[in-house]
MILOSE-604605 format. One record per residue: residue number from 1; z, y, x of N, C-alpha, C, O, CB in turn. Coordinates in Angstrom, 3 decimals. Glycine has a CB too. Layout:
BEGIN
num:npz:npy:npx:capz:capy:capx:cpz:cpy:cpx:opz:opy:opx:cbpz:cbpy:cbpx
NUM:Z:Y:X:Z:Y:X:Z:Y:X:Z:Y:X:Z:Y:X
...
END
This chain:
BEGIN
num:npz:npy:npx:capz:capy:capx:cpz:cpy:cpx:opz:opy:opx:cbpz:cbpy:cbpx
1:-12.922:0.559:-4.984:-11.630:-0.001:-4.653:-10.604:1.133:-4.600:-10.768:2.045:-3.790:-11.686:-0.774:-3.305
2:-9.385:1.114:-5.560:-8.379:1.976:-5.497:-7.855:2.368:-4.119:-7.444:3.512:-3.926:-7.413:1.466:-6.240
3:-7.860:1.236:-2.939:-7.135:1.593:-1.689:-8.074:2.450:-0.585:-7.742:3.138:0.381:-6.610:0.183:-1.017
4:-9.084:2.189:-1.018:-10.211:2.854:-0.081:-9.902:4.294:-0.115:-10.960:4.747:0.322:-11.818:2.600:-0.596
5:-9.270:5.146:-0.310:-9.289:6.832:-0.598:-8.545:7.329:0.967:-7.844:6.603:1.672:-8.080:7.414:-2.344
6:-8.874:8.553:1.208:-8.468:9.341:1.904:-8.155:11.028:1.628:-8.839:12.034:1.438:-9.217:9.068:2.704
7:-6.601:10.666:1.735:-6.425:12.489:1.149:-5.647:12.794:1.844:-5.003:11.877:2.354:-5.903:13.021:-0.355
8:-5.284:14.271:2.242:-4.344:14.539:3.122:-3.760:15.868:2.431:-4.606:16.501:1.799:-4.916:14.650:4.632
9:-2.667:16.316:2.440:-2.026:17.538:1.800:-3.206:17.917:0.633:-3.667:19.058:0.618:-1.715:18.903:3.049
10:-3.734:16.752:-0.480:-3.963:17.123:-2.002:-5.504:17.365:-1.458:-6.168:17.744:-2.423:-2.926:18.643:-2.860
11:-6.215:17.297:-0.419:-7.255:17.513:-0.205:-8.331:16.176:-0.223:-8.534:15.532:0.806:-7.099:18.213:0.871
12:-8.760:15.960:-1.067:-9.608:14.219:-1.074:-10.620:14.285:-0.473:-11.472:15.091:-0.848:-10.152:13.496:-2.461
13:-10.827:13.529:0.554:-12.252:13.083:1.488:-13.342:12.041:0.708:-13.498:10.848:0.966:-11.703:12.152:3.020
14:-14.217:13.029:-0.563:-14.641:11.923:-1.033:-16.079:12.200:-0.837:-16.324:13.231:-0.210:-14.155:11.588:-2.401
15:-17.216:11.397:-1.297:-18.792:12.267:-1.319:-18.834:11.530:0.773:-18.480:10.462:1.274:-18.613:15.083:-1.764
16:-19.407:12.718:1.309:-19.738:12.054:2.342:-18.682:12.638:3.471:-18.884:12.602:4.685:-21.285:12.216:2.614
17:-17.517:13.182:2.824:-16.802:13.637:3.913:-15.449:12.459:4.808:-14.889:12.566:5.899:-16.141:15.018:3.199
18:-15.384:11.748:4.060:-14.791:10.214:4.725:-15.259:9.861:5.835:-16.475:9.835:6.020:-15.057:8.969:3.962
19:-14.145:9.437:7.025:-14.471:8.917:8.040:-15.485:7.680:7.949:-15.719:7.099:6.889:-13.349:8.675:8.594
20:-16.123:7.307:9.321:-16.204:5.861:9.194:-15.494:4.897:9.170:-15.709:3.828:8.600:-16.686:5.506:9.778
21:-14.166:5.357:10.086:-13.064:4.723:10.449:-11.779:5.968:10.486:-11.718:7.187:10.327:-13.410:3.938:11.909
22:-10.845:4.856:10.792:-9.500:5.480:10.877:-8.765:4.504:11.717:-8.938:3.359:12.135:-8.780:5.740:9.440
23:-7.855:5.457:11.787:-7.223:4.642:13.118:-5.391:4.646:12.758:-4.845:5.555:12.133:-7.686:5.730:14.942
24:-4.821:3.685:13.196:-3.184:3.691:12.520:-2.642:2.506:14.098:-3.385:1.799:14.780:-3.009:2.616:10.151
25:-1.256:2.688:14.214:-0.482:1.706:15.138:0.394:2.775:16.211:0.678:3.885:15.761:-1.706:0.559:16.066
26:0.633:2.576:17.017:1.268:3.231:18.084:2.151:2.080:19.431:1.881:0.993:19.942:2.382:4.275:17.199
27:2.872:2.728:19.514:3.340:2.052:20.504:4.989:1.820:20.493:5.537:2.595:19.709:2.852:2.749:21.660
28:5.845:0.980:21.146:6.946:0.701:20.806:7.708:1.582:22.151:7.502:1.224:23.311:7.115:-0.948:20.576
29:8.541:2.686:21.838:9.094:3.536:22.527:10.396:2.644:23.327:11.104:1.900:22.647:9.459:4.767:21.553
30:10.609:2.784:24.692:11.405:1.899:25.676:11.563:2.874:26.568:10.963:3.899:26.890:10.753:0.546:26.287
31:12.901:2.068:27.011:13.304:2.773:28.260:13.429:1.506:29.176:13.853:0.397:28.850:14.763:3.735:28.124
32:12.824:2.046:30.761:12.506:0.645:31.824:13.778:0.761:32.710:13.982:1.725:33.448:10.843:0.738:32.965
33:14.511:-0.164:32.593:15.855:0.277:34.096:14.977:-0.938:35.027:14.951:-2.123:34.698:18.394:-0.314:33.721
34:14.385:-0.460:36.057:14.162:-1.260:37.234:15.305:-1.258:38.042:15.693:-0.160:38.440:13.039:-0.826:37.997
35:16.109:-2.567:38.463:17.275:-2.805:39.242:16.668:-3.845:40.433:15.747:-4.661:40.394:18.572:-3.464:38.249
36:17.746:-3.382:41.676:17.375:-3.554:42.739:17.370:-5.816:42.700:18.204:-6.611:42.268:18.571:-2.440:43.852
37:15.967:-6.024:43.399:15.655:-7.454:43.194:14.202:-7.816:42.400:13.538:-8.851:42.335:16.882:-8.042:42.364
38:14.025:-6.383:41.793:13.047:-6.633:40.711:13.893:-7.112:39.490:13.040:-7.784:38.909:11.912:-7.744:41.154
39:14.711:-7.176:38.934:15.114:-7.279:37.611:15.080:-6.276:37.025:15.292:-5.302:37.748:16.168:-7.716:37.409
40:14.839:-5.982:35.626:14.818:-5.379:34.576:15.607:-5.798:33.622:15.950:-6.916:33.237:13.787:-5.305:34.223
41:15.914:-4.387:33.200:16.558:-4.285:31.747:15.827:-3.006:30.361:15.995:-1.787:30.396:18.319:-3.779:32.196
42:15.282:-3.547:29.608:14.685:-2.673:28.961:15.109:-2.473:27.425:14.951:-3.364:26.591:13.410:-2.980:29.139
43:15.516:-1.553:27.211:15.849:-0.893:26.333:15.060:-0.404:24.947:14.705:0.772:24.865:16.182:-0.110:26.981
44:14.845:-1.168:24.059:13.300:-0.776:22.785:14.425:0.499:21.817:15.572:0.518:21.371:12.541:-2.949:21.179
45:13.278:1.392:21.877:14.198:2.519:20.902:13.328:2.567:19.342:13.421:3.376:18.418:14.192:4.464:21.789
46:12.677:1.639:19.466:11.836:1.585:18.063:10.671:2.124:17.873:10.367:2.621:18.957:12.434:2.123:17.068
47:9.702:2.344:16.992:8.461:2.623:17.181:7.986:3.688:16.964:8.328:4.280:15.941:7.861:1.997:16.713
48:6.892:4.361:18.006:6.009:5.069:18.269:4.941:5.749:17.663:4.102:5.879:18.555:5.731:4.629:18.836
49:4.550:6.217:16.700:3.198:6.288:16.010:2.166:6.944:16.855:2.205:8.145:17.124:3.288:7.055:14.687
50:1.388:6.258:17.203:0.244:7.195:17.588:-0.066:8.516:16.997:0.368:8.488:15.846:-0.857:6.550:17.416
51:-0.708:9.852:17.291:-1.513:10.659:16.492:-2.780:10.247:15.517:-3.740:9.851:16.178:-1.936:11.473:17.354
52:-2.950:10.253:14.381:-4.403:9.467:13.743:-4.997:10.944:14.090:-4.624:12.114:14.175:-4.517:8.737:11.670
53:-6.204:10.109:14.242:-7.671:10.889:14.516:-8.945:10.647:14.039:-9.488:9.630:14.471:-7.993:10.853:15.716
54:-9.634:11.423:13.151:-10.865:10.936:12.556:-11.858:12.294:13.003:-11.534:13.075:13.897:-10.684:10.589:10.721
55:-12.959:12.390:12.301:-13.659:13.284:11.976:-15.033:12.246:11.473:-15.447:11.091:11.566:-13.773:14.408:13.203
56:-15.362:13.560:10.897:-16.368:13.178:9.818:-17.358:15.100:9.354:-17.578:16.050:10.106:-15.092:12.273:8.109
57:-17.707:14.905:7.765:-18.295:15.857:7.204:-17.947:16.206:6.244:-17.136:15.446:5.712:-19.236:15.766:7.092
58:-18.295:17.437:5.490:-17.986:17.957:4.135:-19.205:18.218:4.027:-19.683:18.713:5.047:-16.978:19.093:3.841
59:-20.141:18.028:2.888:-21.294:18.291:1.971:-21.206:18.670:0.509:-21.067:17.943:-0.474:-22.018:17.205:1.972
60:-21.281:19.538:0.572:-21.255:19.511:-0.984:-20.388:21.311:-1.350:-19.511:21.785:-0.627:-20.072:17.741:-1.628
61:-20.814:21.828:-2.306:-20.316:22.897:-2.823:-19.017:23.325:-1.822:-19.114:24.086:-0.859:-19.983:22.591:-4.343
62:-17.520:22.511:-2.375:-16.718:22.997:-1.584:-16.525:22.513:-0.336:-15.348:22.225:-0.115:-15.790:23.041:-2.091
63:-17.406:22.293:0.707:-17.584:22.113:1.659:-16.974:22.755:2.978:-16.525:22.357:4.053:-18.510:22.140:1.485
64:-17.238:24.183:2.204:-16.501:25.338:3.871:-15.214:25.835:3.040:-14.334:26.436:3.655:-17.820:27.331:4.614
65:-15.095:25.623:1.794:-13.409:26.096:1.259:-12.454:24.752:1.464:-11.228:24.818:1.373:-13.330:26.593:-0.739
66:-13.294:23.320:1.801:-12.101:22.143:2.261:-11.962:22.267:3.804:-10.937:21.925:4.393:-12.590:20.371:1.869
67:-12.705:22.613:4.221:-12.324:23.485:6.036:-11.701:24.378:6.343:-11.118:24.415:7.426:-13.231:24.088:6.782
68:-11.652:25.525:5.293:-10.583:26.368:5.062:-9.621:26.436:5.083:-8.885:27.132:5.782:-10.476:26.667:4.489
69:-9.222:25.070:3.613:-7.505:24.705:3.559:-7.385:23.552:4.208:-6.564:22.730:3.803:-6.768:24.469:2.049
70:-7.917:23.376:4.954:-7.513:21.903:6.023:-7.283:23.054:7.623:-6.667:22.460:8.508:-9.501:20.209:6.233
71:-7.585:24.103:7.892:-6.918:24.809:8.837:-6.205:25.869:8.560:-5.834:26.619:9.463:-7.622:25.136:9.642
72:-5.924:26.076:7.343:-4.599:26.605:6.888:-3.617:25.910:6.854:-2.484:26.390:6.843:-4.571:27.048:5.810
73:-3.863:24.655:6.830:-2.706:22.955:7.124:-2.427:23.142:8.525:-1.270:23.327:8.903:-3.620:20.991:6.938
74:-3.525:23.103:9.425:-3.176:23.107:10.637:-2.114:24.660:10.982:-1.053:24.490:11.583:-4.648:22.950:11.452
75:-2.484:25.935:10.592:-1.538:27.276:10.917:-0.196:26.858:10.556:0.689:26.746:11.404:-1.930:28.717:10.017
76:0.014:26.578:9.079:1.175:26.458:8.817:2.060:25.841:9.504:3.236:26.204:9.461:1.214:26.124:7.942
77:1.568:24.578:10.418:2.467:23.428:10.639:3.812:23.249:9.469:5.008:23.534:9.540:3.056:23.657:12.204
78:3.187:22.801:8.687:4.117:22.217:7.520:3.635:20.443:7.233:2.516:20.013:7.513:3.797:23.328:5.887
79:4.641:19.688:6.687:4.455:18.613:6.917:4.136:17.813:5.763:4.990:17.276:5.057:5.351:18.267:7.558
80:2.826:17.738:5.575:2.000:17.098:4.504:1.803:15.591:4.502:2.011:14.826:5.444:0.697:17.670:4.549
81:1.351:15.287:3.238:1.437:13.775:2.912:-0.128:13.100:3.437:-1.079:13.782:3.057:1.740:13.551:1.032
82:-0.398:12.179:4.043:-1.589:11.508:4.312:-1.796:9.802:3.692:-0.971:8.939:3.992:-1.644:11.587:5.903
83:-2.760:9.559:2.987:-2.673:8.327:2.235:-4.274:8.031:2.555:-5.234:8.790:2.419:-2.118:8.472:0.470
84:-4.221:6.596:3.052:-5.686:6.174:3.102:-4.800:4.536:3.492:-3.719:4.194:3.972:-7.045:7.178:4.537
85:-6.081:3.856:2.918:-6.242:2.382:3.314:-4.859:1.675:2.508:-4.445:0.579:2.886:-6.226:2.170:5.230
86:-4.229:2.383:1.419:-2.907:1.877:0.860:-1.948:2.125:1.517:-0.871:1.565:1.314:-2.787:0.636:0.661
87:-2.147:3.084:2.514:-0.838:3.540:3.997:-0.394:4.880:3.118:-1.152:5.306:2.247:-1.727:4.129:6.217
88:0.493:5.325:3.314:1.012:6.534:3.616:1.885:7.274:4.663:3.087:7.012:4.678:1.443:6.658:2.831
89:1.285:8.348:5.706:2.430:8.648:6.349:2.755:10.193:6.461:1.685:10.794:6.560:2.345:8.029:7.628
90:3.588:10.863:6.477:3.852:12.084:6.175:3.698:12.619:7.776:4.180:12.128:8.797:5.318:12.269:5.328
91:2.767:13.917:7.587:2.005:14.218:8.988:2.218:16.135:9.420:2.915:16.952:8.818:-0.034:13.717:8.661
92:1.636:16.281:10.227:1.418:18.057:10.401:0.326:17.365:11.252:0.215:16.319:11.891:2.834:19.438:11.259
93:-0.425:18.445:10.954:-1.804:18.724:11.505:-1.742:19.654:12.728:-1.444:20.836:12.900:-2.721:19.381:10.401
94:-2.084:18.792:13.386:-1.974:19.200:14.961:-3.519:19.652:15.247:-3.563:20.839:15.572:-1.424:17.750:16.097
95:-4.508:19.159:15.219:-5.704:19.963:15.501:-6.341:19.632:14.796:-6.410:18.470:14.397:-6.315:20.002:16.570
96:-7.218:20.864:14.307:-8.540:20.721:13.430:-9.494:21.710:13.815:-9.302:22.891:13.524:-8.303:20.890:11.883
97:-10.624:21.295:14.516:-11.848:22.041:14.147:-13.084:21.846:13.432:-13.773:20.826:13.428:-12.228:22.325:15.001
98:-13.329:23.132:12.718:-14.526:22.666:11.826:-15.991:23.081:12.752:-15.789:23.723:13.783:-14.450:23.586:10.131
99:-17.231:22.776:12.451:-18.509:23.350:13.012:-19.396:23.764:11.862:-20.209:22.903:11.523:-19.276:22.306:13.942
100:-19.416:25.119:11.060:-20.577:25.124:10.100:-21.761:24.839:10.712:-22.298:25.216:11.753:-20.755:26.357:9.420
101:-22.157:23.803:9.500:-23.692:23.618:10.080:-25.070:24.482:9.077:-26.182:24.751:9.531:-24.002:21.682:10.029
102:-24.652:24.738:7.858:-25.407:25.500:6.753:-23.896:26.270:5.908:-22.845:25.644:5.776:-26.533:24.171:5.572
103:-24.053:27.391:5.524:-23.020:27.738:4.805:-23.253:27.870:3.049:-24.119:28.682:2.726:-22.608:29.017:5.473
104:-22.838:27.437:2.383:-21.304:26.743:2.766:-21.279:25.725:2.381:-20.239:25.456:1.780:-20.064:27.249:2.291
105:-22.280:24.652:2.472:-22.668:23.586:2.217:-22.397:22.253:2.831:-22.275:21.130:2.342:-23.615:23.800:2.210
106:-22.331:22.776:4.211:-22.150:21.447:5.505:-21.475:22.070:6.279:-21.691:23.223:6.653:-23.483:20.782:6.410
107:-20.288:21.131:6.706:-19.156:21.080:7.399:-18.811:20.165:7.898:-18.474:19.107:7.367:-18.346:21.356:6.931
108:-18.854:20.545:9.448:-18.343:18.954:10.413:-17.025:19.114:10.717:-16.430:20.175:10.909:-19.137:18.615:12.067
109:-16.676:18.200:10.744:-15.069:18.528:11.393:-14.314:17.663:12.444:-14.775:16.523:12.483:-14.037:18.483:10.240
110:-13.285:17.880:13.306:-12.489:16.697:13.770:-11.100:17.579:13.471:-10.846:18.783:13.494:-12.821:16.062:15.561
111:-10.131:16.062:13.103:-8.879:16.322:12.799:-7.755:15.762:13.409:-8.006:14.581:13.168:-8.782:16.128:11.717
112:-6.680:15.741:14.033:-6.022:15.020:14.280:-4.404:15.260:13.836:-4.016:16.420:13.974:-6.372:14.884:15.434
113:-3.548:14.406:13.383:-2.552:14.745:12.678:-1.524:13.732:13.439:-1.735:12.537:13.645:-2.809:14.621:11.074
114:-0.182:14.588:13.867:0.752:13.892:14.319:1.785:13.437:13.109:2.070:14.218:12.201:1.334:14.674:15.400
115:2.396:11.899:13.199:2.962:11.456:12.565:4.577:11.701:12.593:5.434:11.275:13.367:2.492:10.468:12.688
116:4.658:12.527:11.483:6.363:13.243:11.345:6.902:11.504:11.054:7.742:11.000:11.799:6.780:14.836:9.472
117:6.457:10.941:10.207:7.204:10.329:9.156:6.444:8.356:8.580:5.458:8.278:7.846:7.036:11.765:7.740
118:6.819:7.702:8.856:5.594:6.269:8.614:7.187:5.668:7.868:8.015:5.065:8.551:4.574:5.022:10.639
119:7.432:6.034:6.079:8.337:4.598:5.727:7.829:3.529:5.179:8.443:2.945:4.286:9.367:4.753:4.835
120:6.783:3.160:5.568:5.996:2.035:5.790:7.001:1.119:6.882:7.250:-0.078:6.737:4.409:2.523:6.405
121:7.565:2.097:8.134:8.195:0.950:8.604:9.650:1.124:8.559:10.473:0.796:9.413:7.749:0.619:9.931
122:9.813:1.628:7.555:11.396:1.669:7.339:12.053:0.618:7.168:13.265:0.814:7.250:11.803:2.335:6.323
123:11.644:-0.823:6.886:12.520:-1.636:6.307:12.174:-2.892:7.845:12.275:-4.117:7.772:12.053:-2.088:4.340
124:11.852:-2.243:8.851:11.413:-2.719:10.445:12.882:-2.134:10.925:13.674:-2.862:11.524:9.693:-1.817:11.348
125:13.151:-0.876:10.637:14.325:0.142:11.783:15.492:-0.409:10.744:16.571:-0.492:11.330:14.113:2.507:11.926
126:15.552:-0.793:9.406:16.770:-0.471:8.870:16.817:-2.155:9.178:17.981:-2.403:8.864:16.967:0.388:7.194
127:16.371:-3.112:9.500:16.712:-3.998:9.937:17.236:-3.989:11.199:18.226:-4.721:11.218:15.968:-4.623:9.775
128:17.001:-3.448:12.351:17.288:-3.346:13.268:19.182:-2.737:13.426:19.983:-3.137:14.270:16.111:-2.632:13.693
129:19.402:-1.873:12.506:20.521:-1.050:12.501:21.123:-2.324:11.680:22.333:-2.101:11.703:20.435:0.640:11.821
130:20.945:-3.402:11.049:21.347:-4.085:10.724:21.795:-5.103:11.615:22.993:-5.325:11.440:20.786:-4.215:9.999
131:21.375:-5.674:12.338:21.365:-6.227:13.437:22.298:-5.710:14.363:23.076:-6.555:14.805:20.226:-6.218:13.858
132:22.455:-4.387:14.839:23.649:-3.541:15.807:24.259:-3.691:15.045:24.681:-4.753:15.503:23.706:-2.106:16.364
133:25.017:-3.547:13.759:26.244:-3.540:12.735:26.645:-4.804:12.876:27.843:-4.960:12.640:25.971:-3.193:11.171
134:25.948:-5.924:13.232:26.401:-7.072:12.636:27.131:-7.700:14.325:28.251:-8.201:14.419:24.916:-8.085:11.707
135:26.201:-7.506:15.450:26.870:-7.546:16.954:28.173:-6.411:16.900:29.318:-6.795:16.663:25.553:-7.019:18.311
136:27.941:-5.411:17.074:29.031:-4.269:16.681:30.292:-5.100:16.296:31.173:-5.236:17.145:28.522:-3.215:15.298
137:30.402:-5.559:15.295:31.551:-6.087:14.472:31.759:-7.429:15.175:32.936:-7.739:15.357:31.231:-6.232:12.789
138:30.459:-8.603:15.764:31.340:-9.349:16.279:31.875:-8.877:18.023:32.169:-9.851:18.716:30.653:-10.763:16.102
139:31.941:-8.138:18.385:32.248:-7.934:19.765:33.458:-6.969:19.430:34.333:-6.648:20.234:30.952:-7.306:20.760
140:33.368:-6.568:18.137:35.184:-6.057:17.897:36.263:-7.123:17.468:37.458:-7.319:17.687:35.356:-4.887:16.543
141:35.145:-7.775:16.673:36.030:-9.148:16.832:36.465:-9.842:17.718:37.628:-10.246:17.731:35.653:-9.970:16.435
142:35.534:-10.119:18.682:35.859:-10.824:20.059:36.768:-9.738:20.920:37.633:-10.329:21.566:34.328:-11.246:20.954
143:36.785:-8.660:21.050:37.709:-8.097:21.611:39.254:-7.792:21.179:40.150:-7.518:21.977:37.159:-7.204:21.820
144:39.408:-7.905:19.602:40.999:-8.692:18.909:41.551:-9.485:19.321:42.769:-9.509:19.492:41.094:-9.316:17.811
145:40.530:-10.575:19.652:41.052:-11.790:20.385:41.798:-11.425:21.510:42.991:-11.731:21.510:39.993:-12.702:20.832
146:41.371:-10.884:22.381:42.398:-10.765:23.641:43.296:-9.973:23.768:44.000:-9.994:24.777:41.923:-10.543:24.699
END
């Protein structure tokens, strides 16, 4: 299946180094005004991405040179492309450790990559700014009136 792949900054997780799983979602970023009575007013500033987190193995020939340049991803903090499951989200690699287990053959790893960038949900926020433009204009309207 074409969507099944996992690559991250040009590096492909294929053979047995693919997670079992992966993980994607986050949370919707808010601000809570608790006012006196118990009423609330809450404020949504739009969405959250979790950090994705996998780990898995590398087997195979380049095994300890894809552990290599997967924590040369992590030094740089530069902000690389991540594509799995038909997703794409543009990331920096926030932690990676590898464990040789035979050199340079077997390589365990865990990775975790913070999400710079998801325009997967771009057309979620540019609706939203659509929505303020469109109140915006009628509450300038309604304020002509008087």
């Amino acid at each position: 299946m074409s969507d099944d792949v996992l690559i991250l900054g040009g590096i492909a997780f294929t053979g047995y180094s693919p997670p079992d799983s992966m993980m994607g979602g986050g949370q919707q970023a808010m601000v809570i005004h608790k006012l006196p009575g118990g009423s609330r007013v809450i404020d949504t500033l739009g969405p959250d991405e979790d950090d994705v987190h996998w780990s898995g193995k590398f087997f195979g020939n380049d095994a300890y040179s894809n552990a290599l340049a997967l924590d040369a991803m992590r030094a740089s903090g530069q902000v690389v492309s991540l594509t799995w499951g038909g997703q794409f989200r543009s990331v920096i690699v926030k932690h990676f450790i590898y464990r040789v287990r035979r050199l340079p053959v077997w390589v365990e790893y865990d990775i975790t990559c913070t999400v710079y960038q998801n325009p997967m949900l771009g057309s979620l926020v540019q609706g939203a700014s659509i929505v303020d433009t469109l109140i915006s204009g009628d509450l300038g309207f309604a304020a002509s009136l008087l």
